[in-house]
C-alpha positions as CSV (number, residue, x, y, z in Angstrom):
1,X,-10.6,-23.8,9.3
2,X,-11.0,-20.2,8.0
3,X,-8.1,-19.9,5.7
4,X,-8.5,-23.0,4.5
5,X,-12.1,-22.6,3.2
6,X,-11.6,-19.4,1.8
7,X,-8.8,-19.8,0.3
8,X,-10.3,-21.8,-2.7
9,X,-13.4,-20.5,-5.3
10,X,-15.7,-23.4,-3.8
11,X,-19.5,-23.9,-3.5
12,X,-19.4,-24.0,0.4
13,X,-17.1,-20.8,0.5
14,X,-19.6,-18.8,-2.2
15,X,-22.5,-19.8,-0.1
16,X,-20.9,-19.4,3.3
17,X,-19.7,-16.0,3.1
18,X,-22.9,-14.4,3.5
19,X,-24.1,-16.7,6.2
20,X,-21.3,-16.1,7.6
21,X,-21.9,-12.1,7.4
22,X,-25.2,-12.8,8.2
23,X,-24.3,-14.0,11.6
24,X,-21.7,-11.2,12.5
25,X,-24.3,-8.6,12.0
26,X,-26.8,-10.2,14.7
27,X,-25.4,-7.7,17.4
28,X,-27.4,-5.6,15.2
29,X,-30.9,-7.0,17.1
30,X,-29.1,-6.2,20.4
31,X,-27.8,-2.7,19.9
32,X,-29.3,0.7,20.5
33,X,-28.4,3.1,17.6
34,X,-26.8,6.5,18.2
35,X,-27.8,9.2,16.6
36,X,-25.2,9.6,13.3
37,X,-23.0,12.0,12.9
38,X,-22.7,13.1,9.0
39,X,-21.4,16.7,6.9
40,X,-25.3,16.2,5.4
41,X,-28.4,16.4,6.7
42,X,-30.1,13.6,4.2
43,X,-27.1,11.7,5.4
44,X,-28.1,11.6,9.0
45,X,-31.8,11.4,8.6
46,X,-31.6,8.4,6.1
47,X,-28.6,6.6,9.1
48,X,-31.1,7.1,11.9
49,X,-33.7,6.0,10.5
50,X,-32.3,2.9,8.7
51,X,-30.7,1.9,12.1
52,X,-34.3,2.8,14.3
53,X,-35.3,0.0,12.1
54,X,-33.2,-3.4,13.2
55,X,-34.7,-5.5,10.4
56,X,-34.0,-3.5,7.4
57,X,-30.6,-2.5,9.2
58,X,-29.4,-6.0,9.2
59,X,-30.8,-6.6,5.8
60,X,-29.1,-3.7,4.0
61,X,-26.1,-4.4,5.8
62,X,-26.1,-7.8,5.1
63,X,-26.6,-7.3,1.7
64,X,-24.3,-4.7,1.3
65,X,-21.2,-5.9,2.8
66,X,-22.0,-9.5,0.9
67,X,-22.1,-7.7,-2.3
68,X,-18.6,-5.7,-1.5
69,X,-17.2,-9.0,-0.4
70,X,-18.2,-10.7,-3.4
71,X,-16.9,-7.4,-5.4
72,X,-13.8,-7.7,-3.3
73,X,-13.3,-11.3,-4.6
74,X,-13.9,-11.3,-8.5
75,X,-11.1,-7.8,-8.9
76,X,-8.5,-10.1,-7.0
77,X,-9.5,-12.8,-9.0
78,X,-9.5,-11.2,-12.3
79,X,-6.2,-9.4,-12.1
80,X,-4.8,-13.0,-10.4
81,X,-3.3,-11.3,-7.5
82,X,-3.0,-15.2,-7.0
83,X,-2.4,-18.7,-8.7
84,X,-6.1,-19.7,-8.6
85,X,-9.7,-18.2,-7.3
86,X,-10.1,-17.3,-3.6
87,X,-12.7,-16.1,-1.5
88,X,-10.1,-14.9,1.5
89,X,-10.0,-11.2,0.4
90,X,-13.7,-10.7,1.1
91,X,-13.5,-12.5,4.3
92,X,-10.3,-10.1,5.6
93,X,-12.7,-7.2,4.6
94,X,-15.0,-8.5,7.0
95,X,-13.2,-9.2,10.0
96,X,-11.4,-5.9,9.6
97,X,-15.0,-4.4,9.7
98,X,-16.0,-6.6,12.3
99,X,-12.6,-5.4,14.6
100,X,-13.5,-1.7,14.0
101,X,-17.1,-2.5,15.3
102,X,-18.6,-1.4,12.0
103,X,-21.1,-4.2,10.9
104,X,-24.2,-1.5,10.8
105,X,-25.6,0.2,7.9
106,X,-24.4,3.5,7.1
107,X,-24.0,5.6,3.8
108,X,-19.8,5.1,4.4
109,X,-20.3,1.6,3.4
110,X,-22.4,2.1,0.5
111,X,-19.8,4.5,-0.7
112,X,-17.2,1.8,-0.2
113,X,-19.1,-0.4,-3.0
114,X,-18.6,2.1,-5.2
115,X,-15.0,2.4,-4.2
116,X,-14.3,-1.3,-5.3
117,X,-16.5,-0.6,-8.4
118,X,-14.1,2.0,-9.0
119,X,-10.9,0.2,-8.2
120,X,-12.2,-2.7,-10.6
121,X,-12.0,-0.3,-13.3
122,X,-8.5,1.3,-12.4
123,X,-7.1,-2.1,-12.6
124,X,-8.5,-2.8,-16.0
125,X,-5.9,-0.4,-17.3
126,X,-4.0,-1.6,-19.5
127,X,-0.4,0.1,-20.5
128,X,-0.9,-0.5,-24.2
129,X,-4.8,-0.5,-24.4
130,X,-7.1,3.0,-24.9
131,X,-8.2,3.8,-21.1
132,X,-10.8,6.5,-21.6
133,X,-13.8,4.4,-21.1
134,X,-12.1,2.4,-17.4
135,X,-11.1,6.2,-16.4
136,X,-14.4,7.4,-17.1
137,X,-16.7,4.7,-15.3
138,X,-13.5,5.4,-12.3
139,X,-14.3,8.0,-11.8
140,X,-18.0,8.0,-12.1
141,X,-18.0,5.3,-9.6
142,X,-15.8,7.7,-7.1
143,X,-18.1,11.1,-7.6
144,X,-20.7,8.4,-6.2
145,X,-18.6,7.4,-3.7
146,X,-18.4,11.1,-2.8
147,X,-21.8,11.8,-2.8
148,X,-22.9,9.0,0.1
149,X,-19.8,10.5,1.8
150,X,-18.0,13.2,1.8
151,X,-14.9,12.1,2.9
152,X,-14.1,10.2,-0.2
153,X,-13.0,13.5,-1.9
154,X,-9.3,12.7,-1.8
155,X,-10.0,9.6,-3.7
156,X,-10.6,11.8,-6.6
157,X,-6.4,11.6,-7.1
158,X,-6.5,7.5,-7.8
159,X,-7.3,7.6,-11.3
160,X,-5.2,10.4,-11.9
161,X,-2.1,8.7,-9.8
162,X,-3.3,5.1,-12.0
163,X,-3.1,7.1,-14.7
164,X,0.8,8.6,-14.0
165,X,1.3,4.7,-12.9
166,X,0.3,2.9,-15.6
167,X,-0.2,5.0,-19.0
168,X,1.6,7.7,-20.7
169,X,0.3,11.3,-20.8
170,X,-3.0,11.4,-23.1
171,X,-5.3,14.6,-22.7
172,X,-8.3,12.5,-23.7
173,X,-7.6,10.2,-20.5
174,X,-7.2,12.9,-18.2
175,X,-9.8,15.4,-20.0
176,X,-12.8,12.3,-19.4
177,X,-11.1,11.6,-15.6
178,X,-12.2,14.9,-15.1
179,X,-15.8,14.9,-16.7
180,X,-16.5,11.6,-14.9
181,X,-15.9,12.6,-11.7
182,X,-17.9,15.8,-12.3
183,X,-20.9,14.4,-14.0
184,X,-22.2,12.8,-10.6
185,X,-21.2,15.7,-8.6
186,X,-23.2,18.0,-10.5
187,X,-26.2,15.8,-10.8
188,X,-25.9,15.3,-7.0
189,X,-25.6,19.0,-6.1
190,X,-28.7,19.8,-8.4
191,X,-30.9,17.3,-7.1
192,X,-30.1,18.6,-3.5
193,X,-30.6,22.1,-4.4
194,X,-34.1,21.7,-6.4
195,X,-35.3,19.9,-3.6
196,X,-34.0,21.1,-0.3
197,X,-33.2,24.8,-1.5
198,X,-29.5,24.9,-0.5
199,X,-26.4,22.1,-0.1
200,X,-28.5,20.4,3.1
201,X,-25.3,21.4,4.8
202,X,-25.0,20.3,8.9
203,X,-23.5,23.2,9.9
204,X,-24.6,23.2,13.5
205,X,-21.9,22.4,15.9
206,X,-20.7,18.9,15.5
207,X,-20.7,16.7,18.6
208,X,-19.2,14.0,17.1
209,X,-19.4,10.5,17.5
210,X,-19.1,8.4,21.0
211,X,-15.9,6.1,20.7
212,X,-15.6,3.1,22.8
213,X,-13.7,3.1,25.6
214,X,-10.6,1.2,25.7
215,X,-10.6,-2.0,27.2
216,X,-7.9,-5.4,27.8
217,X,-9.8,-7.2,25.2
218,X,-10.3,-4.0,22.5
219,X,-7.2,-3.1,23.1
220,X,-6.0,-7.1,22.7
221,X,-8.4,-7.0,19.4
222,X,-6.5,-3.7,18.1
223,X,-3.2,-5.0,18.9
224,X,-3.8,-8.3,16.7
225,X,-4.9,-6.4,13.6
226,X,-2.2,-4.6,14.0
227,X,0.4,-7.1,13.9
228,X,-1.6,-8.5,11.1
229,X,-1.6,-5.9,9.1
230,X,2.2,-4.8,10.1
231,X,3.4,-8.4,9.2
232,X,1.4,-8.6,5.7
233,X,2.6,-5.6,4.7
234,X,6.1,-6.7,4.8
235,X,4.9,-9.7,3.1
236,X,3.2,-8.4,0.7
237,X,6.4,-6.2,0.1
238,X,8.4,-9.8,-0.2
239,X,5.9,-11.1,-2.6
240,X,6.0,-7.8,-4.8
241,X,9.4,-8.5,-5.5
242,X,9.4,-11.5,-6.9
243,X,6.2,-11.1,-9.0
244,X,6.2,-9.7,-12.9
245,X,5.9,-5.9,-13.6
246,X,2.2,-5.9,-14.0
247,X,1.3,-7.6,-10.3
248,X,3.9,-3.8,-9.3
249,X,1.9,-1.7,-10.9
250,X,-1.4,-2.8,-9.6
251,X,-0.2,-3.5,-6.3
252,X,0.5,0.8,-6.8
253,X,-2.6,1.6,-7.6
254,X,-3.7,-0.3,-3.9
255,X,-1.0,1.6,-2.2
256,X,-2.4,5.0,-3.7
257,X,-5.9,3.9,-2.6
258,X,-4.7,3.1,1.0
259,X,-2.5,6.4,1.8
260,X,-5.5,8.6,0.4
261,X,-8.1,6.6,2.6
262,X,-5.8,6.5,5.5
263,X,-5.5,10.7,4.8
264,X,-9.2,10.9,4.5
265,X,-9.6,9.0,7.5
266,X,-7.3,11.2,9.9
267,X,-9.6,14.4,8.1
268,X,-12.7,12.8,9.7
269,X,-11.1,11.7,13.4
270,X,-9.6,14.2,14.2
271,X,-11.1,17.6,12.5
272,X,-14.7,16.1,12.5
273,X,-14.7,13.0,14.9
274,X,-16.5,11.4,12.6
275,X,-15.9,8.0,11.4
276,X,-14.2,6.8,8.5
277,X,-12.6,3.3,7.3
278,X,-12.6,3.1,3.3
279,X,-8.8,1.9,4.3
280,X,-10.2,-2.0,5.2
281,X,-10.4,-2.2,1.1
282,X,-6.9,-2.3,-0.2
283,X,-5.9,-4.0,3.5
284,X,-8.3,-7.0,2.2
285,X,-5.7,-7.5,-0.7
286,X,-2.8,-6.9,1.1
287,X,-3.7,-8.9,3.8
288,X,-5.3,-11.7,1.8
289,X,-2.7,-11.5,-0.2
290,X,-0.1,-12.2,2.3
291,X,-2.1,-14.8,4.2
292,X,-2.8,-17.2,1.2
293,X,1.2,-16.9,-0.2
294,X,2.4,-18.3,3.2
295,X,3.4,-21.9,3.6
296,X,2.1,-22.2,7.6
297,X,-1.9,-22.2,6.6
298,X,-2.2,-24.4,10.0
299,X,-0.5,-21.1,12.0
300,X,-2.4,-18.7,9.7
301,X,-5.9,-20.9,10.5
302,X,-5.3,-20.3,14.0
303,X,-4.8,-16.5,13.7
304,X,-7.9,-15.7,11.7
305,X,-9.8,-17.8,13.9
306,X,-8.5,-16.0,17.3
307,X,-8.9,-12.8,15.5
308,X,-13.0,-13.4,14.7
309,X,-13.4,-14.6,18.1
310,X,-11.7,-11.9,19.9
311,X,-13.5,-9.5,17.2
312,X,-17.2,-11.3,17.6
313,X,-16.6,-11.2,21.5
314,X,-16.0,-7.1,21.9
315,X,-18.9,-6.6,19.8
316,X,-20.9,-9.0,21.5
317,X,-19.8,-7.2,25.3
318,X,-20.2,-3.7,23.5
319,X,-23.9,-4.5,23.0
């Protein structure tokens, strides 16, 4: 059973996770690429061509999404969201991936890496401790984040909400918040100008990307994440109560993250139609979270496992 494996640091579940990723992203060999749909040009030229190739698709993406996964893992495990290590939190990143039908290789997901590099640092903060150098590398990691997508730009707020969170007002914190984010940016924006001569801007009209249609067992596979996520987040809310101050403040700092990727998501539906799902990140924590503090593991076996096999069939029929 899913839960059960994963919910312990063992040498099956380290080894297992990317097999298992491995074999989710086979649709990959069966799927004809669309044409992406990016704010940049190198964006969309780097996307197509990635995806025209199916081996090095499923390569980077496999190695990718392992590597968030694993990411995903050691930050819940080093701030001890709970008792002992688990592996759960990079599966639920997964499947939530896998129910949104985005197990492909795009530059979204390698801005998501440096998301979780980012949130790793955040949660390093310590109330007592000097946080210039974990604000810094924060937000380093996020003008990254910003510059494989665009999207990510209301991220830029986390460290400064962490900061309001967690730490009292020091200008140094807030002065080198401000030079980390900008350091990549500006780097970024020079390297696009000296080579392409201007910003590499799309600024033809945007066609957007094709959505699937809506379907009995897409809309079945929606419905169960929903009630997932519904039902750990009034879990998770349970669990925050009874936990000590500093489990609050982090479990903040996730909160923050999801309402700014949840904004930055609605930016790119429904004035772009582009796609956009950073959100799966902090709902990994919450919903690992919840899954692993419940005392029916049988029940909860069952519902993961219907939930990759409903997921696993629409992308299989999608193909």
């Amino acid at each position: 059973m899913l839960v059960t494996l994963y919910s312990s640091k063992t040498p099956i579940a380290v080894f297992s996770l990317p097999i298992l990723i491995g074999i989710l992203c086979a649709p990959i060999f069966f799927t004809t690429p669309q044409s992406a749909q990016y704010l940049i040009n190198w964006q969309i030229v780097m996307v197509d061509w990635v995806q025209s190739q199916a081996i090095i698709n499923y390569c980077l993406t496999v190695v990718i999404l392992s590597t968030i996964a694993h990411q995903i893992n050691n930050v819940y495990n080093a701030q001890i969201f709970y008792s002992k290590a688990t592996f759960l939190p990079g599966l639920i990143y997964v499947l939530m991936l896998l129910s949104l039908g985005q197990l492909t290789f795009s530059t979204a997901i390698i801005a998501q890496l440096f998301v979780v590099l980012s949130l790793s640092s955040l949660m390093k903060t310590r109330r007592q401790d000097n946080a210039k150098v974990q604000i810094f590398w924060a937000s380093v990691f996020i003008g990254i984040a910003i510059g494989f997508s665009s999207f990510h730009l209301p991220l830029l707020l986390l460290p400064w909400l962490t900061l309001m969170a967690i730490r009292p007002f020091v200008w140094r914190e807030w002065f080198v918040m401000l030079l980390g984010a900008a350091l990549p940016m500006i780097y970024y924006v020079s390297i696009i100008y000296l080579v392409k001569g201007d910003l590499d801007l799309q600024l033809e009209e945007n066609v957007g990307v094709e959505y699937a249609r809506m379907n009995l067992l897409r809309a079945t596979n929606y419905a169960i994440v929903g009630l997932i996520v519904v039902g750990s987040g009034f879990k998770y809310l349970g669990i925050m109560r009874s936990e000590v101050n500093r489990f609050k403040k982090l479990s903040l700092i996730l909160f923050h993250l999801l309402w700014l990727s949840t904004a930055s998501w609605a930016i790119a539906r429904y004035l772009f139609d582009l796609k956009f799902f950073t959100f799966v990140v902090p709902l990994a924590f919450f919903v690992g979270t919840a899954i692993l503090h419940s005392k029916r593991t049988s029940v909860m076996n069952l519902i993961v496992i219907i939930w990759l096999i409903i997921s696993a069939a629409n992308v299989v029929l999608s193909t």
